[in-house]
C-alpha positions in Angstrom: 169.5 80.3 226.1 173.4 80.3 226.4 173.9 79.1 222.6 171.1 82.1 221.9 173.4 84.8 223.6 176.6 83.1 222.0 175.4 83.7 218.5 173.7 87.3 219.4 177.1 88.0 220.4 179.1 87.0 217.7 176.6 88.8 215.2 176.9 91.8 216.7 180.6 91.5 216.6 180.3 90.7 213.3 178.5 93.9 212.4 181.2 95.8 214.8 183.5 94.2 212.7 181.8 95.0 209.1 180.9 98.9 210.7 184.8 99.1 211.1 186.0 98.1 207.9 183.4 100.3 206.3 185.0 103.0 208.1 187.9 101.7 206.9 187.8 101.7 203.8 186.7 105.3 203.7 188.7 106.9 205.8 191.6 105.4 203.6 189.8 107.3 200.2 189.6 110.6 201.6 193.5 110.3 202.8 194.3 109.6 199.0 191.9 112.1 197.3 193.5 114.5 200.0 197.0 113.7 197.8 196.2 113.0 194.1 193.4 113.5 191.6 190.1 111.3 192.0 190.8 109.9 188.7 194.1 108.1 189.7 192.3 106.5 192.3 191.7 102.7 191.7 190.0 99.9 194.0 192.5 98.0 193.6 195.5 100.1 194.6 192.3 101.8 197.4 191.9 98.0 198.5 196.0 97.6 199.1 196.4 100.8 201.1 193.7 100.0 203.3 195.3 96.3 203.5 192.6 94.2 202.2 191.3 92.4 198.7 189.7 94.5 196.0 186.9 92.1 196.7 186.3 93.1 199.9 185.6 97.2 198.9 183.0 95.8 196.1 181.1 94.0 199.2 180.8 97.6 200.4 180.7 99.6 198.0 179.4 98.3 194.7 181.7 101.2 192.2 184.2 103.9 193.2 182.0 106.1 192.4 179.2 104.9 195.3 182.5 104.8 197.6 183.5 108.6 197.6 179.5 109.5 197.4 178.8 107.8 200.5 181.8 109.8 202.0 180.6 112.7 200.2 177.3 112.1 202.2 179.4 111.5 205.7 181.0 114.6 205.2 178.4 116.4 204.7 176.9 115.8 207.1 179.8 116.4 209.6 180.1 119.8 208.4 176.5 121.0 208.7 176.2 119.5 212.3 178.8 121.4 212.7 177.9 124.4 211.2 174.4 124.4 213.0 176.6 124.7 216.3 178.7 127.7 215.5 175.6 128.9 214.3 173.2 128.3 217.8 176.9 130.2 219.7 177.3 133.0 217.6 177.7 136.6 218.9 177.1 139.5 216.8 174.3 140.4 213.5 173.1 137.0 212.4 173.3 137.5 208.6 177.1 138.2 209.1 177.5 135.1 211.2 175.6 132.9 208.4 178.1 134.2 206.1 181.1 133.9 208.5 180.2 130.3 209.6 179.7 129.0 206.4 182.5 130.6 205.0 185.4 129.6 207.2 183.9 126.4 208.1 184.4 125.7 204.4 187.8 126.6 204.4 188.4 124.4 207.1 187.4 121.5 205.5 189.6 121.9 201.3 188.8 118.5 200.1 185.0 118.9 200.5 184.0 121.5 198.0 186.2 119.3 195.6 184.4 116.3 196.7 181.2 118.0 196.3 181.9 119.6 192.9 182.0 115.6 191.5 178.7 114.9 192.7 176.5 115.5 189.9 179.1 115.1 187.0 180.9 112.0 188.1 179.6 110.2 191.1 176.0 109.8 190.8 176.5 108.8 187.1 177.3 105.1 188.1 175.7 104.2 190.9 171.7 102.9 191.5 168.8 105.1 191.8 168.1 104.1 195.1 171.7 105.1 196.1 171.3 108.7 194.5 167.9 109.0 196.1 169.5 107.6 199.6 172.0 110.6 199.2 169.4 113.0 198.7 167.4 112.1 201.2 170.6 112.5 203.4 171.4 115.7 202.5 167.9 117.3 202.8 167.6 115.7 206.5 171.2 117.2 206.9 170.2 120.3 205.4 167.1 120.0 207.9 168.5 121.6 211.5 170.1 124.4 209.7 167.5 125.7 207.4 164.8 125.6 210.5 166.9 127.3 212.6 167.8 130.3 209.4 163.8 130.6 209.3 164.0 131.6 212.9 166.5 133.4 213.6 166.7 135.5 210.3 163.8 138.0 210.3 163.5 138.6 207.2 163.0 134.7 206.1 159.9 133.0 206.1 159.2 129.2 207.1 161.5 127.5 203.9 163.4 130.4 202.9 166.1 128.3 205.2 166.4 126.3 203.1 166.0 128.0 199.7 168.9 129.6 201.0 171.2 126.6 201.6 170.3 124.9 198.6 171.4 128.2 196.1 174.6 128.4 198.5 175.0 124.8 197.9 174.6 125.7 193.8 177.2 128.9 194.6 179.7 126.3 196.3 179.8 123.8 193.5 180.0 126.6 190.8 182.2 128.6 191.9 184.6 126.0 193.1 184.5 124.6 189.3 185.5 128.0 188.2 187.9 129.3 190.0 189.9 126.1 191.7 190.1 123.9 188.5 192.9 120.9 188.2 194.9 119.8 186.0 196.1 121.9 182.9 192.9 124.3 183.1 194.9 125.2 186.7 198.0 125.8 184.9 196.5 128.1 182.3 195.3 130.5 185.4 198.7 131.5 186.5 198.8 133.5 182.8 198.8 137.2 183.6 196.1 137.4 180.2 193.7 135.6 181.9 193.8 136.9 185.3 190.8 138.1 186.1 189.2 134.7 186.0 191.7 133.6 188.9 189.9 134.3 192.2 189.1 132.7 195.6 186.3 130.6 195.4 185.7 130.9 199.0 186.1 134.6 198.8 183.2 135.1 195.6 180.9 132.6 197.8 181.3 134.9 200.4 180.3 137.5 197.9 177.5 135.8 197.2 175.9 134.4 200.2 176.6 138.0 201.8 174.9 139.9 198.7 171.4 137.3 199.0 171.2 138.0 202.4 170.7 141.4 201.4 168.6 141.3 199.1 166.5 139.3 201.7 166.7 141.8 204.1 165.1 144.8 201.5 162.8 143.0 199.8 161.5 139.6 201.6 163.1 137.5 198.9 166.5 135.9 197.5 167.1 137.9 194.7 165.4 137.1 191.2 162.8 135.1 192.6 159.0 136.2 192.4 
């Protein structure tokens, strides 16, 4: 019984141990992608910040690209758990604190809607079905609490428009973050005067956006340009 306790012990301080690494390893991703392009970014040089082998990341993560997806998925989900409870203590119209909440929440968090603007183009282009799926899953369960409590407390929404809404926000963040907060030499070409008009804050149109749905929801029962 002893020797049964022993070895239950040191599994589960293995897994304490594994769980921490993991943790690891990711917090050490987001700190570099906070500081220099995602394409810079190699295991190897990941592996020696983080003070292990370039081994040991590929026993966790099986690509780069399944690395910053599963923090993609982590913070995700931080942010809508905490969106949901800015949401459940707001004061005030509830269409303006959707907005609001989502809005400054966002701007809270700048490495995310970069993060999340790779998702389609980059990071679920080498990694397994099942891990794609696993992320989807993730984000609709994530997505869950939110979107059931838009259907109840915005009365013009019916059960799912919650999240019909949050998924076309989700489109407007991605979109309008590859428009108007590019890198690189596209950034550059902004600051020209000629091209001005094209320079805006991304966090500014979404506002735009999710503000202007809302109201079309409000008048006619429906996001706008849906049936």
């Amino acid at each position: 019984m002893a020797e049964a306790r022993s070895f239950q012990g040191k599994r589960a301080r293995r897994a304490e141990e594994k769980a921490a690494r993991r943790a690891d390893i990711l917090r050490v991703a987001e700190r570099m992608f906070a500081s220099e392009p995602y394409e810079s970014i190699t295991v190897a040089r990941l592996a020696r910040e983080a003070g292990i082998g370039k081994g040991t990341v590929y026993l966790y993560f099986p690509t780069k690209e399944a690395l910053f997806l599963t923090l993609v998925g982590e913070k995700l989900q931080a942010w809508l758990q905490e969106v949901l409870r800015q949401l459940e203590a707001h004061e005030g119209p509830v269409e303006h604190a959707v907005v609001e909440v989502l809005t400054l929440s966002l701007a809270e968090r700048p490495h995310l809607l970069a993060l999340l603007s790779m998702v389609h183009s980059i990071l679920e282009r080498n990694v397994e079905v099942r891990m794609v799926l696993g992320f989807k899953m993730g984000l609709i369960e994530a997505l869950g609490p939110v979107a059931r409590w838009l259907d109840d407390a915005m009365p013009a929404f019916s059960e799912g428009d919650g999240m019909t809404f949050l998924l076309w926000a989700h489109s407007a963040m991605v979109g309008m973050f590859q428009a108007f907060a590019p890198g690189g030499n596209a950034a550059l070409a902004l600051q020209d005067p000629r091209v001005a008009v094209l320079a805006r804050d991304p966090l500014v149109a979404l506002q735009s956006a999710l503000a202007a749905w809302l109201r079309g929801w409000k008048t006619t029962g429906a996001v706008v340009g849906e049936g």
